[in-house]
N, C-alpha and C positions, 0 to 999 in steps of 0.2 A: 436844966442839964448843966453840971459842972465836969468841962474837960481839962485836965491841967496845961497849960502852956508851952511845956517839954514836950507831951504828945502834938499836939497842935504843932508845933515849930517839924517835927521829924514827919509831919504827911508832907507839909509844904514841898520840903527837899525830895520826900520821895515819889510824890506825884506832880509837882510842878504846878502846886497851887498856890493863890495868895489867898491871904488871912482869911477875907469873907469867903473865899471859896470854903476853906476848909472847914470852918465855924456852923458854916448851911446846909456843907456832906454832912459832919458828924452829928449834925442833928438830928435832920432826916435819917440816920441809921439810928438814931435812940427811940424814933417812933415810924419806919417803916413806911409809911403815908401820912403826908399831911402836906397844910396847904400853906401858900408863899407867907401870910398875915401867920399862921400858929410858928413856922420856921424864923421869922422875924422877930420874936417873940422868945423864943427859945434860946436863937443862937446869939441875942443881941445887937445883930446887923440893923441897920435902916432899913425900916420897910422900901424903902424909895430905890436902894439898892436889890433889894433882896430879889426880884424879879430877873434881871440883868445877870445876878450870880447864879439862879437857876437853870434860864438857858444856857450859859457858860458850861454850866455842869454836864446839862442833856449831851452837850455838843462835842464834848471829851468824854461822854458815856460813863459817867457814872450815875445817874439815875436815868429815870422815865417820868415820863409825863402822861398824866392819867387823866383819858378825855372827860368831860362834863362840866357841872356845874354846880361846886365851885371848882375851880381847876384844884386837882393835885397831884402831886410829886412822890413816884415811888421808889425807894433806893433799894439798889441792886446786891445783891452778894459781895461782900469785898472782894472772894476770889473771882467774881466773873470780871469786878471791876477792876483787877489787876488784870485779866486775859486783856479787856476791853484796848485799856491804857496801855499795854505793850504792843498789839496789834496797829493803836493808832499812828504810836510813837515810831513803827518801823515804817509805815505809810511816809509820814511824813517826812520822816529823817530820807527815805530812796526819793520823794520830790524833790529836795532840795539839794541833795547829791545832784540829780540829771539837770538842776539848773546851773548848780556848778559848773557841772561839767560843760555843756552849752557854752560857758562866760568865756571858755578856753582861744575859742574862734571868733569872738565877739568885739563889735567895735569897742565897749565897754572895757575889756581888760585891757586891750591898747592903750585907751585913754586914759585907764590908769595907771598902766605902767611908764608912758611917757609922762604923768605928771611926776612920778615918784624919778625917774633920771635926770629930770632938768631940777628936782628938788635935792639929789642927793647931791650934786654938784657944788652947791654952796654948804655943804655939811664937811668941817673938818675933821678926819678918821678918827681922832683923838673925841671925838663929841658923841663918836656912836657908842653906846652905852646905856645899859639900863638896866634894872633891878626886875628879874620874876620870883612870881611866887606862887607855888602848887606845882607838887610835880609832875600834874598833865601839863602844861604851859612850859616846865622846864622842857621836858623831852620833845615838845612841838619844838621848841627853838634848836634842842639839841640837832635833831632830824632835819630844819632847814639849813642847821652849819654844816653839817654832815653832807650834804648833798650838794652845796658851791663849793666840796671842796675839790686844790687842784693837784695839791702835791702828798700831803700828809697828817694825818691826823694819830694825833694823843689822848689816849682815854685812861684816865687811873680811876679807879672806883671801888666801891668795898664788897663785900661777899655778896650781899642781896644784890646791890648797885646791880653786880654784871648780871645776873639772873632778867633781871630786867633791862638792862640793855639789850641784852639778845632777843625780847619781844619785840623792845619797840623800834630798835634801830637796825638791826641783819638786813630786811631789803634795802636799805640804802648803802650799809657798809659794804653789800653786796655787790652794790653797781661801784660805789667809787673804787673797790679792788678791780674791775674790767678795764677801769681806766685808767688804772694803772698808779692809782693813790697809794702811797704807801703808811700799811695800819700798824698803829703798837696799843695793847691792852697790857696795861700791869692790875693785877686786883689779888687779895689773898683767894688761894684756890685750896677747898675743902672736900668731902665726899658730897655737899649738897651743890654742889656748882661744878666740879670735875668735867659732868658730861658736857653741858654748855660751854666751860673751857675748851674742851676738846671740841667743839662745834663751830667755835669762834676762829680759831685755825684754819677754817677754808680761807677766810678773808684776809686775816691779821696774824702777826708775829706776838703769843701771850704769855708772861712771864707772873710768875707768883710773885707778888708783893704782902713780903712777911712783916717788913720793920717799921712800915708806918702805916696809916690811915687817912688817905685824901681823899679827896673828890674835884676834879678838875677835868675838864677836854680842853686840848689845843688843838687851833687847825690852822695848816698852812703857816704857821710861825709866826700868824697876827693875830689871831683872836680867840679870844680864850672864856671859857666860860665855867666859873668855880662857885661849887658849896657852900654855904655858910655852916651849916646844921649836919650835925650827927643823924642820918638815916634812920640809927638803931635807938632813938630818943624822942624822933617828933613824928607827928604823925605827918603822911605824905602832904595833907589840904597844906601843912605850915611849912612843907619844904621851901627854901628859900636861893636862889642862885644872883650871881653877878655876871652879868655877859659885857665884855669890853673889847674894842677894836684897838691894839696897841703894840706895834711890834717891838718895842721896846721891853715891855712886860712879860710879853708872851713867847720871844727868844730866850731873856735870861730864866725865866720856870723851866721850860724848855731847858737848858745847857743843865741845869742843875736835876733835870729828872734824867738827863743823860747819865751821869755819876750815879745815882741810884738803880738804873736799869743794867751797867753792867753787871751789878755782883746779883741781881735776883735771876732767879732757877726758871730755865723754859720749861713751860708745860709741857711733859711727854705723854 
């Protein structure tokens, strides 16, 4: 059985397999039943292995195990085994939410959060900094700056940018407007974003930004966190940002998007 190595690489990502896992699925689906020594043989894994990737499989439901003697292995419908695998994967993902959630009241997050106070103590503001990459990982970072903030925050972003900001970011920009933070959005506003501009108005003050192209959040007038990468060029896995604590940096961007925010047009 020859599977090309592109296919092989795109179940990994999309079922959460490693290599032999997926080598001993797509086996078993090329002959329906058969047993751990003919799958070993087939899919080139170690026999020695090959048992251990089988269970593995039963236990994430994608195949079956078919009693006798010799033992063999039956694979299941890909689409049952996509039912299977989403079913498990929600099981799973609400376990670990409720254990989360538990950590909340737990000596454990004490303990860590007092190790992380008496270690930021020795970190100079100047040193907190660091480079992400993927824009799930950006917006997680964006949404924890957004949430300590106490006075103000700055979001300039591009057409899609805000389309997405308004998924991932409203319930928090939500709360820090009760508190009294005060919001400004500049982004260009078209008929694909319009409504979401207008939606973004419960929380923030938003103005169309026609004459250039950024990407940057400031918050509280120390820390700032900027794009590297054109949106409309890379794909999101390669987005790439700079997060840095620097009130030096992050006032003069600041005064200078001041001069650009009065001549741009409020959303009406």
């Amino acid at each position: 059985m020859i599977v090309k190595d592109e296919f092989l690489s795109r179940l990994r990502k999309i079922f959460d397999l490693n290599l032999y896992e997926v080598k001993v699925w797509t086996a078993l689906l090329s002959r329906g039943t058969s047993t751990a020594g003919e799958l070993s043989n087939i899919s080139d894994v170690p026999r020695s292995r090959t048992y251990d990737i089988l269970e593995s499989l039963e236990k994430k439901g994608f195949i079956i195990m078919k009693l006798g003697k010799p033992i063999k292995f039956v694979a299941l419908k890909p689409e049952e085994v996509v039912e299977r695998v989403k079913k498990n994967m929600m099981k799973h993902a609400q376990e670990r939410t409720k254990r989360l959630e538990k950590l909340k009241g737990d000596d454990v997050l004490q303990e860590l959060s007092t190790l992380f106070t008496q270690g930021i103590k020795f970190v100079e503001p100047s040193n907190l900094s660091g480079s992400l990459k993927g824009r799930q990982n950006l917006y997680n970072h964006l949404d924890m700056m957004i949430r300590d903030a106490e006075s103000t925050i700055t979001i300039v972003t591009t057409k899609e940018g805000l389309n997405r900001k308004f998924e991932a970011l409203m319930p928090s920009l939500e709360k820090c407007k009760k508190r009294g933070v005060k919001i400004r959005i500049a982004a260009p506003v078209n008929s694909n974003n319009l409504k979401v501009a207008k939606d973004f108005k419960k929380v923030a003050e938003i103005k169309n930004l026609e004459k250039m192209k950024a990407r940057f959040v400031i918050i509280d007038s120390n820390q700032l966190m900027f794009m590297l990468l054109d949106d409309e060029k890379f794909h999101s896995n390669y987005d790439l940002g700079v997060w840095i604590n620097t009130d030096f940096f992050a006032q003069t961007l600041e005064q200078l998007f001041e001069l650009a925010w009065k001549d741009m047009k409020t959303v009406r």
